[in-house]
Residue frames as qw, qx, qy, qz and C-alpha x, y, z in Angstrom:
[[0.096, -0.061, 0.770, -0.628, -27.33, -13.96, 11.03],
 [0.594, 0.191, 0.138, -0.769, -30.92, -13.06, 10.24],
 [0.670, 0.288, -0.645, -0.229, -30.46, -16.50, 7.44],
 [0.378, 0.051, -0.856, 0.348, -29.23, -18.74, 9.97],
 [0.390, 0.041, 0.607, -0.691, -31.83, -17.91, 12.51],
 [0.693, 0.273, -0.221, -0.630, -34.39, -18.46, 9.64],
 [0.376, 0.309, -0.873, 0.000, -32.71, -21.81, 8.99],
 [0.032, 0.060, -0.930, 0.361, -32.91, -22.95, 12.69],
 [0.492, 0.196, 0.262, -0.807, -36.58, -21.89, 13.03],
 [0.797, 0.281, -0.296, -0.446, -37.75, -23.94, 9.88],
 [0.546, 0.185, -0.810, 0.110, -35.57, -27.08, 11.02],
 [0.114, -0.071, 0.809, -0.572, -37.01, -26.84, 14.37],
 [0.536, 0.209, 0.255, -0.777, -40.24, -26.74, 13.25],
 [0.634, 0.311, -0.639, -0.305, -39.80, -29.32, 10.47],
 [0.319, 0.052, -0.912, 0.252, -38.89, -31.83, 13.34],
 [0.370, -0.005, 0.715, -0.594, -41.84, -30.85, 15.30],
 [0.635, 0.219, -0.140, -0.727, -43.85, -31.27, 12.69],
 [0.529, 0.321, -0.772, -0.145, -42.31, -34.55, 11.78],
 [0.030, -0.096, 0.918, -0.383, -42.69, -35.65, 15.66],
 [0.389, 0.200, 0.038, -0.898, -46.43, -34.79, 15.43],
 [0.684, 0.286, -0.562, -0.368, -47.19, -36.82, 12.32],
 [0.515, 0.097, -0.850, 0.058, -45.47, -39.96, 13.57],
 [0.227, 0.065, 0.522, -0.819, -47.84, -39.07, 17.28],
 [0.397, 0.436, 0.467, -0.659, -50.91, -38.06, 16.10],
 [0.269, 0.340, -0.549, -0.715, -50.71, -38.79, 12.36],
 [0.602, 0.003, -0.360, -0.713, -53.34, -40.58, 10.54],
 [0.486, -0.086, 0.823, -0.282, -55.35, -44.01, 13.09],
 [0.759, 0.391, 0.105, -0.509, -57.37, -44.85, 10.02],
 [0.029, -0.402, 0.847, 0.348, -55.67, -48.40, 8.01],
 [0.861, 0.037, -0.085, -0.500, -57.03, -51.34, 6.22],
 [0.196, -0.157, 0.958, 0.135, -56.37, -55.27, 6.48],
 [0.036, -0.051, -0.918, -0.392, -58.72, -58.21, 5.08],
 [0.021, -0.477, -0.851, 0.218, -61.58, -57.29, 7.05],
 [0.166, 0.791, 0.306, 0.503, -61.72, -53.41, 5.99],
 [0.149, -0.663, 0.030, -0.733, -61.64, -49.79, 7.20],
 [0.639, -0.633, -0.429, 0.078, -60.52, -49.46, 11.05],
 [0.001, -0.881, 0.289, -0.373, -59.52, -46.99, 13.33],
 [0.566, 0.120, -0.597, 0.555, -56.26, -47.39, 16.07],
 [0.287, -0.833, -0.386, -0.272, -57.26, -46.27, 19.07],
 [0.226, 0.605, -0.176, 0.743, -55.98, -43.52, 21.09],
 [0.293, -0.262, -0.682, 0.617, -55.60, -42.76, 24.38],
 [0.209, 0.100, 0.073, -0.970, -58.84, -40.66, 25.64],
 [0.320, 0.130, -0.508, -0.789, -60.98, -42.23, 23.15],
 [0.368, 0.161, 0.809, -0.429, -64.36, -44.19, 23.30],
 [0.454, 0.355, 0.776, 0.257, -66.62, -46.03, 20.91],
 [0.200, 0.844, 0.494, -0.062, -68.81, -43.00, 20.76],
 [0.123, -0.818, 0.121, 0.548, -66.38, -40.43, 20.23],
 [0.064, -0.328, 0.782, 0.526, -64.72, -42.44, 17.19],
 [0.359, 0.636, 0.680, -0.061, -68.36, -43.23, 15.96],
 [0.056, 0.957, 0.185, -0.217, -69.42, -39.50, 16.06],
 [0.144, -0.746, 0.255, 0.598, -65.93, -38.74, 14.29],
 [0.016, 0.086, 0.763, 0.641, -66.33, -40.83, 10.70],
 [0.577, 0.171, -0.036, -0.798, -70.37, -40.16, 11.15],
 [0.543, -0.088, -0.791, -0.268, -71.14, -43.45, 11.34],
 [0.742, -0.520, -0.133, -0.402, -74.02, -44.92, 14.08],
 [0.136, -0.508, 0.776, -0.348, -71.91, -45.68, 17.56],
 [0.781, -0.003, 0.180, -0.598, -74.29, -48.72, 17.93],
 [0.854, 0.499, -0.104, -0.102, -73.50, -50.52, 15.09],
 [0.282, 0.645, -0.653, 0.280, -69.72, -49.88, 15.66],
 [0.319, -0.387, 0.764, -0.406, -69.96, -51.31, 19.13],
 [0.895, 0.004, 0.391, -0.215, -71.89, -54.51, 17.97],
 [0.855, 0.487, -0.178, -0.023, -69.50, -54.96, 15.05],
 [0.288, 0.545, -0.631, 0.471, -66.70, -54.87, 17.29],
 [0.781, -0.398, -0.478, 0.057, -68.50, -56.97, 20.18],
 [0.114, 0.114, -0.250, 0.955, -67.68, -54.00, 22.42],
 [0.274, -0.717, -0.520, -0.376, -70.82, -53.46, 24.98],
 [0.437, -0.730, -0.189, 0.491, -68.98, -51.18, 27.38],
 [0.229, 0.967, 0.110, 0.019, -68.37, -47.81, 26.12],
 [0.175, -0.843, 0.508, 0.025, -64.89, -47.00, 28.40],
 [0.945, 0.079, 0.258, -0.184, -64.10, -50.91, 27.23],
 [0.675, 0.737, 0.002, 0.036, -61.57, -50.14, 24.60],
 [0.784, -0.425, 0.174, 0.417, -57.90, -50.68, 25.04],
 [0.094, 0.854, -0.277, -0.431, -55.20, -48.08, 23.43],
 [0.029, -0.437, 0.798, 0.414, -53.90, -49.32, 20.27],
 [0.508, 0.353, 0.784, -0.048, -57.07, -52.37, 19.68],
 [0.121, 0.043, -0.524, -0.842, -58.59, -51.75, 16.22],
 [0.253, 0.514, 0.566, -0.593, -61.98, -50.57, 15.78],
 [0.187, 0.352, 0.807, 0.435, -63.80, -52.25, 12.57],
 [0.274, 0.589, 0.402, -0.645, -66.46, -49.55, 11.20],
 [0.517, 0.384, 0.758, -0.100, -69.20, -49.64, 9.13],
 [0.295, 0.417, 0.578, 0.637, -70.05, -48.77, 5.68],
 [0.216, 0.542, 0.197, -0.788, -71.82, -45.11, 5.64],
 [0.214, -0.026, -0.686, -0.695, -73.88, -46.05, 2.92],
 [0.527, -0.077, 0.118, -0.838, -77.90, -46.32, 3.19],
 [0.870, 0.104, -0.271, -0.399, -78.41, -49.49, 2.24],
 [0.435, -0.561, 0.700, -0.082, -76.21, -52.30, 4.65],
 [0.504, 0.242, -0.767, -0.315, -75.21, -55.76, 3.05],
 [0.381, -0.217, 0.677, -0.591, -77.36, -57.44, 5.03],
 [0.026, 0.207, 0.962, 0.175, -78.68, -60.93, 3.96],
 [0.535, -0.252, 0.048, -0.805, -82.20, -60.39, 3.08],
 [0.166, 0.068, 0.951, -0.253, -84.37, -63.00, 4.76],
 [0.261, -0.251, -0.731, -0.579, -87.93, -64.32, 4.14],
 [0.053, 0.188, 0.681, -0.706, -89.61, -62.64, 6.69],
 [0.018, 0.470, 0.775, 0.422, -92.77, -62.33, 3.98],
 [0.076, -0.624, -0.625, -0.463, -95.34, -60.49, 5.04],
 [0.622, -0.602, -0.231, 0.445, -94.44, -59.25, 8.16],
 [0.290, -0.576, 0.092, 0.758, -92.06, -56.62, 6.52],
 [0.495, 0.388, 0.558, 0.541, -93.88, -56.13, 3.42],
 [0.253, 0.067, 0.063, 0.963, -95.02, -52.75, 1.85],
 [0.127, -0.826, -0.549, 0.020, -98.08, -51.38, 4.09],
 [0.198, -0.897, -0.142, -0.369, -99.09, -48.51, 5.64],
 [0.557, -0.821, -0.011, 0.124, -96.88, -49.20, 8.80],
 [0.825, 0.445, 0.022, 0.347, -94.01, -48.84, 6.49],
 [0.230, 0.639, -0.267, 0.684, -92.78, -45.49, 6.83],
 [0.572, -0.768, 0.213, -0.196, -93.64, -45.48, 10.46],
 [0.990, -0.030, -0.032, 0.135, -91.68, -48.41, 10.74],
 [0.537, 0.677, 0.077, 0.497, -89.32, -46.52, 9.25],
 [0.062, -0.784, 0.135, -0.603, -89.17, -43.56, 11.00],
 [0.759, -0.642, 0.073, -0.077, -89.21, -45.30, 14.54],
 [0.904, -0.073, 0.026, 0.419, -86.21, -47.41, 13.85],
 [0.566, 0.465, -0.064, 0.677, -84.38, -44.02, 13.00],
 [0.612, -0.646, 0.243, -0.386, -85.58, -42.31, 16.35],
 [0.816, -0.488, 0.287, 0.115, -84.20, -45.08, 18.15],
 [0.803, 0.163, -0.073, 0.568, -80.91, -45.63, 16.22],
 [0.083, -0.823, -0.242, -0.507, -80.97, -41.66, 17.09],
 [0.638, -0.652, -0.093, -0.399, -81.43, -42.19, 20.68],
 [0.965, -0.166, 0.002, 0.203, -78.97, -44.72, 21.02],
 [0.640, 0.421, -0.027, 0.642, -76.51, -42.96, 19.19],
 [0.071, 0.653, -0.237, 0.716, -76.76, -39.71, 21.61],
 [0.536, -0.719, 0.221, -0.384, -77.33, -41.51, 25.11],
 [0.192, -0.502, 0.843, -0.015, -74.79, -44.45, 24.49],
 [0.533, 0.112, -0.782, -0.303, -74.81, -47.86, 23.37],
 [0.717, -0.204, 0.128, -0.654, -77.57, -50.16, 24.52],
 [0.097, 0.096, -0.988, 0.070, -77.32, -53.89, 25.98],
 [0.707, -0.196, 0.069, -0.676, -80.32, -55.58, 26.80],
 [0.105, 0.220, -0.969, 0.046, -78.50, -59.38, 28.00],
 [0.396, 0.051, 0.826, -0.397, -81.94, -60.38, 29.27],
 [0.759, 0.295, -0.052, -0.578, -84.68, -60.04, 26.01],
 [0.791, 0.287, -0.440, -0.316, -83.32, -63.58, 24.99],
 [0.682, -0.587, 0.430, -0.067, -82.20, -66.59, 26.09],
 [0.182, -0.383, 0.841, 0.336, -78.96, -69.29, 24.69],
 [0.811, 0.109, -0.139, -0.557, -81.02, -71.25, 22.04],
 [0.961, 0.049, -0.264, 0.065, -78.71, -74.10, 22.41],
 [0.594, -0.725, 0.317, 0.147, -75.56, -74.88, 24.77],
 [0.811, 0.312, 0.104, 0.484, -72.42, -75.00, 23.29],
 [0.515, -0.503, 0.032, 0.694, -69.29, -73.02, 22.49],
 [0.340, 0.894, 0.076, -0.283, -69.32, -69.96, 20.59],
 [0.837, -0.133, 0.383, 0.368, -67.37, -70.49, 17.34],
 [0.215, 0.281, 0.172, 0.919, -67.72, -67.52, 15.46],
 [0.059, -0.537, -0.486, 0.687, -68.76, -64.36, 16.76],
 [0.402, 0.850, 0.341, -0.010, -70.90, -61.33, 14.67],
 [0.141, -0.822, 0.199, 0.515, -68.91, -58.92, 12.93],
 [0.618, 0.613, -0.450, -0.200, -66.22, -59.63, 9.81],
 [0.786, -0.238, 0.561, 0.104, -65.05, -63.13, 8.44],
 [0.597, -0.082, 0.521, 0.605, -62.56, -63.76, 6.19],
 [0.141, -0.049, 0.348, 0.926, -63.27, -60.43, 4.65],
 [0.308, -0.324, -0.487, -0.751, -67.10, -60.37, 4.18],
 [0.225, -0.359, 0.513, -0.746, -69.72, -59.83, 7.25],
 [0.381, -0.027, -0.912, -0.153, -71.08, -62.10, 9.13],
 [0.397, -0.458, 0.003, -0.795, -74.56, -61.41, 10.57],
 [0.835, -0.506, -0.151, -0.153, -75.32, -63.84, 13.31],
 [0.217, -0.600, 0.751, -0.169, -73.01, -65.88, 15.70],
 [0.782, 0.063, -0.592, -0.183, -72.29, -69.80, 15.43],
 [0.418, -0.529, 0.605, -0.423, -72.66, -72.04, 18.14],
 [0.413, 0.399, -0.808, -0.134, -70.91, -75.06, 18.04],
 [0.546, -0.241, 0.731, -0.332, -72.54, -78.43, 19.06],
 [0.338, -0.106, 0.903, 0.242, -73.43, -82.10, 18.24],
 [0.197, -0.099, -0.643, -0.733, -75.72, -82.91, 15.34],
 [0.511, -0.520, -0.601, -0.329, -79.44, -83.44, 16.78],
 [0.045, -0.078, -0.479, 0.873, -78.83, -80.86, 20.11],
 [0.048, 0.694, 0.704, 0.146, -81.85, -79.34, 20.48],
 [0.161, 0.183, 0.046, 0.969, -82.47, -75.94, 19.63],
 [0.226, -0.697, -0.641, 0.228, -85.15, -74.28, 21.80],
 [0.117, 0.874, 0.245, 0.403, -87.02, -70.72, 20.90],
 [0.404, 0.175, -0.350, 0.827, -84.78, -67.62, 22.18],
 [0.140, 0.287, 0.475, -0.820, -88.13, -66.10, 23.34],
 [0.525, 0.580, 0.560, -0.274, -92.11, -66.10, 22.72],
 [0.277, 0.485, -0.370, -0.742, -93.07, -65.15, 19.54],
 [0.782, 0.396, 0.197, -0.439, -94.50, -66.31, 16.01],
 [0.453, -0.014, 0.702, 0.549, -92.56, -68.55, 13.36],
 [0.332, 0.698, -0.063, -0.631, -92.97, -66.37, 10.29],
 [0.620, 0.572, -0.501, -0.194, -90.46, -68.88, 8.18],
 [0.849, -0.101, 0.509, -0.105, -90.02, -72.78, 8.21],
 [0.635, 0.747, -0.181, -0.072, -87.71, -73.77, 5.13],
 [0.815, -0.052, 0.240, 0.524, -84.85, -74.48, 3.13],
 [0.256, 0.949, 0.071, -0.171, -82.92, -71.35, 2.05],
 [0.858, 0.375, -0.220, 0.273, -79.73, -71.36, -0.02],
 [0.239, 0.600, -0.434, 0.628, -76.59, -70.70, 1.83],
 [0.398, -0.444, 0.438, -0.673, -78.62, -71.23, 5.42],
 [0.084, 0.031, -0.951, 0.297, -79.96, -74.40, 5.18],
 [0.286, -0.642, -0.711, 0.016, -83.04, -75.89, 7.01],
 [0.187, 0.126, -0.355, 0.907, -84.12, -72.39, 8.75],
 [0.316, -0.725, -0.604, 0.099, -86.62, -70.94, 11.29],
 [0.223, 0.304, -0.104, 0.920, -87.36, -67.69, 11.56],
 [0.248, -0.695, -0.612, 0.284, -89.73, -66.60, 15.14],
 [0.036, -0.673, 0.054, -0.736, -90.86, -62.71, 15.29],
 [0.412, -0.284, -0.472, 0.726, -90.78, -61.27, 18.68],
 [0.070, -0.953, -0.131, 0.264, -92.45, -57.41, 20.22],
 [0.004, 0.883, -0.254, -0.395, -90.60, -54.48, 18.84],
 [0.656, 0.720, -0.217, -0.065, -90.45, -55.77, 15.51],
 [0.290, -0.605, 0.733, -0.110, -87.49, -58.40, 16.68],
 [0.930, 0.242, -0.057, -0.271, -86.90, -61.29, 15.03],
 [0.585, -0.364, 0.709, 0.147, -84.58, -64.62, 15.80],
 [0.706, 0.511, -0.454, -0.186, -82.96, -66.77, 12.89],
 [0.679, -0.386, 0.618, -0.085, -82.20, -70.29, 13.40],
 [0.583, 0.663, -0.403, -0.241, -79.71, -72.11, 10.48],
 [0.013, -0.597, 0.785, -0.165, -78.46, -74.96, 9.79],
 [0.658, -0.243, 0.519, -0.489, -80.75, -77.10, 11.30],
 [0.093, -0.071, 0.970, 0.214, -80.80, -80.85, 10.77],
 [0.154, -0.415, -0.894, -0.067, -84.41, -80.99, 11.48],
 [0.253, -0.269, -0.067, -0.927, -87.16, -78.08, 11.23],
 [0.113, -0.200, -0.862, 0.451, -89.88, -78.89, 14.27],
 [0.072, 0.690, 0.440, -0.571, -91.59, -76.04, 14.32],
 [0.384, 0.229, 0.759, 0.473, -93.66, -74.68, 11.65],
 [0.151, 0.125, 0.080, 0.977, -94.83, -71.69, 10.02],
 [0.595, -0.371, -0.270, -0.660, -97.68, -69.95, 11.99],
 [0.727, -0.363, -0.579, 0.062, -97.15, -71.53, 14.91],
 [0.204, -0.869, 0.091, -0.441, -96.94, -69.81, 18.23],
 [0.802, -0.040, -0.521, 0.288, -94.15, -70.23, 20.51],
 [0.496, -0.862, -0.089, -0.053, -93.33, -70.08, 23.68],
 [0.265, -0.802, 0.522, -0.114, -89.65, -69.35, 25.46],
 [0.315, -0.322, 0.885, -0.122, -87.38, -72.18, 25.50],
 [0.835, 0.354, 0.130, -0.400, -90.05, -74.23, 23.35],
 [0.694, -0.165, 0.606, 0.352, -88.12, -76.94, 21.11],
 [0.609, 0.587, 0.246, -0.473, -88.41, -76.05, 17.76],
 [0.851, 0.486, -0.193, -0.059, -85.81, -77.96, 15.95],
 [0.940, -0.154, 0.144, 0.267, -82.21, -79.97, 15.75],
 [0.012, 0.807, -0.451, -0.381, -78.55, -78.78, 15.13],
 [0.894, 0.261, 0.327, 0.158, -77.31, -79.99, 12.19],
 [0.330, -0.501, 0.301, 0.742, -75.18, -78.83, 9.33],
 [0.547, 0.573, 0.515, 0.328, -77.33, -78.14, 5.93],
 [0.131, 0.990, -0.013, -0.047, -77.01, -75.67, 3.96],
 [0.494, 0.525, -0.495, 0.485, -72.98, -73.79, 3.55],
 [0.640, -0.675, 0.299, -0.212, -71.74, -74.96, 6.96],
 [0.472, 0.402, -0.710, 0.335, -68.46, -76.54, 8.09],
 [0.165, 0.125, -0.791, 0.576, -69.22, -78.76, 10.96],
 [0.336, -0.626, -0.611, -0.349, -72.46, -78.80, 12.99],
 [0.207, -0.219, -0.294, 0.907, -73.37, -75.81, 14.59],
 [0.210, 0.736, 0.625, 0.150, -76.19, -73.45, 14.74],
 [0.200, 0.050, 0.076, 0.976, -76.04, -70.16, 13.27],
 [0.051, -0.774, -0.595, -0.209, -78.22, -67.62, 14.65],
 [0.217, 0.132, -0.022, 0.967, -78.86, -64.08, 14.49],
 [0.005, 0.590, 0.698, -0.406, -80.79, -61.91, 15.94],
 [0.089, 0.403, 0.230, 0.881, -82.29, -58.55, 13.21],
 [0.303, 0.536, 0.277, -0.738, -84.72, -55.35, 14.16],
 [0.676, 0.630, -0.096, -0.370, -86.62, -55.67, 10.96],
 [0.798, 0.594, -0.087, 0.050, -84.31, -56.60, 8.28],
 [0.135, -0.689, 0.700, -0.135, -80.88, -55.05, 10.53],
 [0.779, 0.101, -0.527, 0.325, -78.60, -57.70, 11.76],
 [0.153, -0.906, 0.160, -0.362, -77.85, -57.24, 15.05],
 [0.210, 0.407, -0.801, 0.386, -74.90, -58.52, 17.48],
 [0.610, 0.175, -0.764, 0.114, -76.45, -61.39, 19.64],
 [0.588, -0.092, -0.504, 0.626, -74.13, -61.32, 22.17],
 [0.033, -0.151, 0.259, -0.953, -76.03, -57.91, 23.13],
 [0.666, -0.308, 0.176, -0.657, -79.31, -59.10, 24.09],
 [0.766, 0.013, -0.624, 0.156, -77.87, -62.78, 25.14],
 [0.822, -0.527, 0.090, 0.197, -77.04, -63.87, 28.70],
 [0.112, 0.848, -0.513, -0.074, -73.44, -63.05, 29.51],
 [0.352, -0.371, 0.858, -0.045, -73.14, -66.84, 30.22],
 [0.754, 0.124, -0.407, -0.501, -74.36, -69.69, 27.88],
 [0.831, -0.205, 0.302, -0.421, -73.55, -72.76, 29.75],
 [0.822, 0.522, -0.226, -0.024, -71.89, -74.43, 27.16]]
């Protein structure tokens, strides 16, 4: 008797165990683009941030996700390398981010504010820029065909004009491999625009610009399929998502 109870006990328990698993059993999978979680009912960028230890930020701009409660049950949720060093094109931003004194501050601030972000929620800011050019958004930030892609492309005709996302300095005027003609404009709080692609470089390094200023043509140099401008927006050296300190409309 005492056997047969034993039995039923371990077969009931085997099946809860079994319902469990196939419930609550592992949301972590890969495909072509890498390492994402399934989401779950309950759940919310910041909780599935704060549970692989990676920066909720970062998640929510690589997943073009700028509402927290945003997040539909089952959607997959792309997250980032935990590794110190991100694969982030470097750019020629030259002096501007070389090795001074305001280094380590530099330093240290950006981790205070990734900090800050990370414990009071993810941060939009749709108004610090504006569309540099009208058109239709043809790739967005995040992964492409398997390897990231740090800006967003907006599709339009060769010679559009491309007009500054906001004041600032042009730091870089050039040809760089892979980008093309490019223009690169600092901004306050160590912000800095990238403009790629361009048929035709206007504006020139050391020059001060204003908002909405012309400072060059869409084109397609550089690797580019089609004409379109690719631009991104970094903190320092970061990449960030755009589409978070863009209008929610472009016009296009």
């Amino acid at each position: 008797m005492n056997k047969i109870l034993s039995q039923s006990w371990f077969l009931k328990h085997l099946l809860l165990f079994i319902i469990l698993t196939g419930v609550y059993g592992c949301a972590t999978s890969y495909d072509g683009k890498g390492k994402y979680h399934n989401v779950r009912g309950g759940e919310t960028i910041l909780s599935i941030a704060r549970s692989y230890g990676v920066n909720a930020q970062e998640t929510a701009e690589l997943n073009n996700i700028d509402n927290t409660n945003d997040i539909e049950v089952g959607r997959k949720i792309y997250l980032p390398e935990k590794k110190k060093r991100q694969g982030y094109k470097k750019l020629p931003f030259g002096d501007y981010l070389s090795t001074d004194k305001d280094k380590k501050k530099k330093r240290s601030r950006f981790a205070a504010k990734e900090k800050e972000e990370t414990q009071t929620g993810i941060k939009v800011d749709h108004g610090r820029f504006i569309w540099p050019v009208k058109g239709k958004l043809s790739s967005p930030f995040g992964f492409r065909n398997g390897r990231k892609h740090d800006g967003i492309d907006i599709a339009a005709k060769e010679g559009t004009p491309i007009n500054a996302a906001g004041e600032g300095k042009v730091v870089f005027s050039g040809v760089m491999r892979g980008y093309g003609n490019l223009i690169i404009i600092r901004h306050k709080d160590d912000f800095f625009t990238v403009y790629a692609h361009n048929s035709k470089n206007i504006a020139k390094k050391g020059h001060s610009i204003k908002k909405a200023q012309l400072i060059g043509k869409v084109g397609r140099t550089g690797r580019s399929t089609g004409s379109h401008l690719h631009f991104e927006v970094r903190r320092g050296q970061t990449a960030r998502n755009p589409l978070f300190f863009l209008p929610k409309n472009n016009g296009g």
